[in-house]
N, C-alpha and C positions, 0 to 999 in steps of 0.2 A: 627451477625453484623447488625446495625444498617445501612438502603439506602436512611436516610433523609442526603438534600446536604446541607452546610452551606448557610443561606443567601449570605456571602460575596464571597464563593466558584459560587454559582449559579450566580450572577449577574454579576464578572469578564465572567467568562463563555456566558453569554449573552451579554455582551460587545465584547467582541471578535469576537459571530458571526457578530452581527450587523456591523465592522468594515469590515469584511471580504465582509458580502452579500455590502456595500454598494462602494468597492474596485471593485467586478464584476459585479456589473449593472452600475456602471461606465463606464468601459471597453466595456461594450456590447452597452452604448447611445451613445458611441464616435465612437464607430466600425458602427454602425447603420448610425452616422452622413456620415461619411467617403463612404459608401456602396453608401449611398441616396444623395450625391454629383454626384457620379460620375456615376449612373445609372441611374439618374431620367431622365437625358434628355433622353435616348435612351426608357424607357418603360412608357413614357405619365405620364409624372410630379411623383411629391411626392407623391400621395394618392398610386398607387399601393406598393412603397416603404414603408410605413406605414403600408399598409394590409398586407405586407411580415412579418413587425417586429413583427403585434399583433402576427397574427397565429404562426410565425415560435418561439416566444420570450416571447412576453408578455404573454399572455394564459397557455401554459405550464411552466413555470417558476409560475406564481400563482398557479397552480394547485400544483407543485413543492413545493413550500413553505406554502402551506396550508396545505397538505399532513404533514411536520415537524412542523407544529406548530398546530396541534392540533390530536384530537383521530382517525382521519382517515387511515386507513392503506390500501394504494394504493396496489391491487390486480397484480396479470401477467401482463392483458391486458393493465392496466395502463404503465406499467413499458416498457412494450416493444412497445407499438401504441401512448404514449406519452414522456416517461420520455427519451426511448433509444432516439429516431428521434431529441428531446430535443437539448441532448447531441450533436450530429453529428451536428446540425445546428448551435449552438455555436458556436464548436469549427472551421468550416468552415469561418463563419461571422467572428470571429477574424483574420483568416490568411485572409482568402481574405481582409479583412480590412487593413490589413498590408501590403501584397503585393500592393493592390489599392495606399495606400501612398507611397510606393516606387517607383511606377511605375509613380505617379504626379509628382511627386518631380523631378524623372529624366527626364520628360521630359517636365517640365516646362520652362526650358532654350531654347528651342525649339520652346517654344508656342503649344505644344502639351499633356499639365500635362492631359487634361478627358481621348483624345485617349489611351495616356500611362496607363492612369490606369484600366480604362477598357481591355486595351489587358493585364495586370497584374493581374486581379481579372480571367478572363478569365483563364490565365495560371495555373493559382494557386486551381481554381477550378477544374481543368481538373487531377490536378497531387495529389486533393487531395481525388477526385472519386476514383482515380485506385489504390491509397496505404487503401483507405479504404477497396474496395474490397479486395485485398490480406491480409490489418491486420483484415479482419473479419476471412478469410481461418485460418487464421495462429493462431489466438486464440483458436480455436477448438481443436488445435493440444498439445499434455502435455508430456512435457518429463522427465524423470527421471534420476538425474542427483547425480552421485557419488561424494563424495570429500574425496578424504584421508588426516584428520588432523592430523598433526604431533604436538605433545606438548613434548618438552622435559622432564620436570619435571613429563610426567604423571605415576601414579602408575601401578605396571605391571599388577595389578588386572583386569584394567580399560584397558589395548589392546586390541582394535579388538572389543571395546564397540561403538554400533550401533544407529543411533539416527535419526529418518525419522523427519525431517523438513515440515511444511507446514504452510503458512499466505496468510493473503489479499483474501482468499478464497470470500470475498464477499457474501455472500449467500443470495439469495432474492428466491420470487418464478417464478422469470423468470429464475433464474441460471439454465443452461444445467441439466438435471441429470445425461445426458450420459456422459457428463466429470466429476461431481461429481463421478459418481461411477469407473468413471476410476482410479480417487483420491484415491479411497477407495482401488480398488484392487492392486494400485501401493505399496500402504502402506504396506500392508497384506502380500505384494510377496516379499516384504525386509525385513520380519519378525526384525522389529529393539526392541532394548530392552527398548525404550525409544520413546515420541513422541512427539513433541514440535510444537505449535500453536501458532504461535507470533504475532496476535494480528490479529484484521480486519477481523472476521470471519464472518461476517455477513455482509449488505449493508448499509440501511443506518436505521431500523427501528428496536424497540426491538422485536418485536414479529416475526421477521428473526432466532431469535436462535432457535426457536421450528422446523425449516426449515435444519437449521444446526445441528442440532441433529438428526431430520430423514437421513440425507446424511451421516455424519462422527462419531455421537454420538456413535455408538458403536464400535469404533477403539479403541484398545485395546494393551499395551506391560507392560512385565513383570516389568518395572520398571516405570509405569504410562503413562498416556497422561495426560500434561500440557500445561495449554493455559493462554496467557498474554492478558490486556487490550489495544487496537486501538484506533486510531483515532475512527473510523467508530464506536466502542461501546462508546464513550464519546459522540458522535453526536447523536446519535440512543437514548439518554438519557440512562447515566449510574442509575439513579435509578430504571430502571424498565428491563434493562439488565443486572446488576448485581444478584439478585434470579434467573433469567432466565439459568445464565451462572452456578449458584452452586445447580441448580438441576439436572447439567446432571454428568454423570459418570465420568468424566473428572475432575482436579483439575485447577482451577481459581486461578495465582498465581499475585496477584497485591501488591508492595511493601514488598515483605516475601520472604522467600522460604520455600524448603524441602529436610530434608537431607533420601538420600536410602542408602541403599547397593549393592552392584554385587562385589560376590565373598571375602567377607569379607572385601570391601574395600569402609567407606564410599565417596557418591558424595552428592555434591548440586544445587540442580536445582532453580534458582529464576528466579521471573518474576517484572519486573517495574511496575510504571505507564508509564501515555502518557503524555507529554509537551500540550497538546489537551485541559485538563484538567484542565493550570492554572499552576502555577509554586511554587502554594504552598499546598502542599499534608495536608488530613488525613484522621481518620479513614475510612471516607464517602467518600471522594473524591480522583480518582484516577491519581494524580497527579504525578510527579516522586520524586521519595525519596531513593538516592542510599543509605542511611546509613542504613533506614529498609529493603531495600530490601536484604542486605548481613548481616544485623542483626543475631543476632545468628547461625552464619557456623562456625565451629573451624577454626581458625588460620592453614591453610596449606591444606584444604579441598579443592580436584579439584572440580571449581564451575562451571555450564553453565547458564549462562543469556540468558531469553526470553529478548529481549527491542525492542520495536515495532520500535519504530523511532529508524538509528542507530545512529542519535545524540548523545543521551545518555552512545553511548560506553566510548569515550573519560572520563569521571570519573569512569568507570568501570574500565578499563586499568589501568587506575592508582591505582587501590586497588588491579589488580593482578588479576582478573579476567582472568580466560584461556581461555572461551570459549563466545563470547558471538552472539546469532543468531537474525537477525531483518530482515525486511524485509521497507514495507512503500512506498518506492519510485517507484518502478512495474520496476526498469529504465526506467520509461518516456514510458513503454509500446514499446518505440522503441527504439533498439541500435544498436549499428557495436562493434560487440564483440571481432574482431580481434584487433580494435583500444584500446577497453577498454574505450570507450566512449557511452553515451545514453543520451537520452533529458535530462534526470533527471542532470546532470551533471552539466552544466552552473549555477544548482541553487543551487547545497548541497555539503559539503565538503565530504561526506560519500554518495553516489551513488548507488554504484555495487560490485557483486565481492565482493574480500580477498581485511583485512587492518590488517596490523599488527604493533603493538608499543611492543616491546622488547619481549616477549614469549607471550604476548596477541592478540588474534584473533577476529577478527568481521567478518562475514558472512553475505552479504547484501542480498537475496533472490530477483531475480524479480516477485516473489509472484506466487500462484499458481491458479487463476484468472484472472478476472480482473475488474475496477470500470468502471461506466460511458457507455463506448461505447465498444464492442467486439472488440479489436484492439492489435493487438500485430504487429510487425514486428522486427524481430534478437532476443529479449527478448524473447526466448517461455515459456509461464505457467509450474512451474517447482514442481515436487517432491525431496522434495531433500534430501538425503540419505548420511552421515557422516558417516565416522568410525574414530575412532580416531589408533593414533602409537605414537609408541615412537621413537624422532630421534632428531638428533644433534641439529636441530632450526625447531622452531613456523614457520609453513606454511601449508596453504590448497593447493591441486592441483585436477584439474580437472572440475573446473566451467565454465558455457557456457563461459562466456569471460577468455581468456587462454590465454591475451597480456602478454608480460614482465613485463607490468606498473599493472599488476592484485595484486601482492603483494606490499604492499606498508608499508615501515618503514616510521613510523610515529615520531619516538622519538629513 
């Protein structure tokens, strides 16, 4: 296969970022504004406020996007003395920035909109030290987490068929090894007959899969290990992670699938593209394209779908797909699992958790990593381990979020 991008595939692709970076330094001049309002009086005007945005903002965020825009591949030390701290300060700057305007705003009627916001940045700062400290704890931590899927229609060949889950792995070389290899050995002790990578295996950079390869490349089950295309490898430049991805031992399933056996009874494993991509797929570009991707599977074959985003289920379902696993949204890295609720929520139809539209299944993974900043809280980094059964209706049981509202008929 041919890893030249089409011009007009390539330059949507560069529109989009451009659209995106210029949506978040928005957000970061306006949060900066907001900050430097209502601090400068107390720490001796605007110029120290200024020296806060270069060092904490401007400096790293260049280093950040030079790093992506050209041959440079940011080392460990980069990643965790620039790129982590990066992160943390960001995302800080934007809430304190928000609580700051809420805290004006209410007490502007007052004649007190600086005090209020300053005692709001204050609070907001304080509450977001200590959820950090504890989602640093809490990311360290990886749990293996069973689900028993029920598929009515499934062949009896196919009961009790086993299938280890794992995405968003992120892999850089600051990534933990000591939680990679937990990964590893979590995999190995569920001896599953199958092993699905749905997308996001690497960070942000293509020379991360030679990194991903030393940690997981040799995971191994008797009816393969398949891995779908991410976000994070269309960012990373899918032309030079693509060879990258089809020389390890692993099968790269983008737009295709593959049919096996177990116990004389074929299955099909396909894998998408990513919406990341562009919305108009080919050979080169790994866009989504549900017609090739379920392209030659017989009529009535139990099929599993990798789909990185679980966007993509919704026409999946509708072709009859039985199984399909994504991952994508981390849930927002924080959820309350009882509620069936996490960050990610307010912004995506498809979240968390079990969805189900008539026998069709979707599995959202909070991903078994994480990006950005070490932060988890209720989300914990999961392995996650399927079996599939035969029984009277399409449901999964047993995912961290275990609300009522976890199964959701969709249709």
């Amino acid at each position: 296969m041919s890893t030249e991008r089409s011009p007009g595939a390539r330059a949507a692709l560069v529109r989009a970022q451009r659209k995106a970076i210029t949506v978040v330094l928005s957000m970061f001049v306006g949060s900066w504004v907001i900050v430097g309002v209502l601090l400068a009086p107390i720490v001796g005007g605007w110029r120290p406020v200024g020296a806060a945005a270069l060092v904490l903002t401007v400096i790293p965020l260049a280093v950040f996007f030079r790093s992506r825009g050209s041959n440079h591949y940011p080392g460990r030390g980069t990643r965790l003395l620039v790129f982590r701290p990066m992160w943390y300060a960001q995302l800080l700057l934007l809430v304190s920035a928000l609580g700051g305007a809420i805290g004006a705003i209410g007490g502007a009627p007052f004649g007190a909109a600086g005090a209020s916001g300053r005692t709001a940045i204050f609070i907001v700062a304080t509450v977001y030290s200590l959820l950090a400290l504890g989602g640093y704890a809490a990311s360290r931590k990886l749990v293996v987490t069973s689900l028993s899927v029920t598929v009515p229609s499934l062949p009896p060949a196919l009961e009790g068929l086993c299938i280890a889950q794992l995405c968003d792995t992120h892999i850089g070389p600051h990534s933990s090894r000591t939680h990679l290899a937990s990964v590893a050995t979590a995999v190995r002790a569920a001896k599953p007959d199958l092993i699905a990578v749905a997308g996001d295996l690497i960070d942000d950079y293509a020379p991360d899969v030679s990194l991903y390869a030393a940690a997981l490349g040799d995971l191994s089950a008797p009816l393969g290990v398949y891995i779908t295309a991410g976000n994070h490898e269309v960012y990373a430049g899918w032309d030079a992670v693509l060879p990258r991805l089809r020389a390890l031992a692993h099968t790269t399933l983008v737009n295709e699938s593959r049919l096996v056996e177990h116990r004389g009874t074929q299955l099909a494993i396909a894998g998408t593209g990513d919406p990341a991509a562009g919305h108009r797929a080919a050979p080169t570009v790994p866009a989504p394209d549900i017609a090739a991707t379920l392209a030659g599977i017989p009529k009535g074959t139990f099929t599993i779908v990798l789909a990185h985003n679980p966007a993509l289920w919704p026409p999946l379902a509708d072709a009859g797909v039985a199984l399909t696993l994504s991952g994508h949204t981390h849930w927002g890295q924080l959820s309350i699992n009882r509620a069936g609720w996490s960050l990610a929520n307010p912004f995506l139809d498809l979240a968390m958790g079990v969805y189900r539209r008539g026998e069709s299944l979707l599995y959202v993974s909070p991903g078994t990593n994480y990006w950005g900043i070490p932060f988890r809280v209720g989300a914990r980094a999961e392995v996650t381990i399927l079996t599939l059964r035969t029984g009277a209706q399409a449901g999964i049981v047993g995912a961290q979020s275990t609300d009522a509202r976890t199964l959701r008929a969709r249709g």
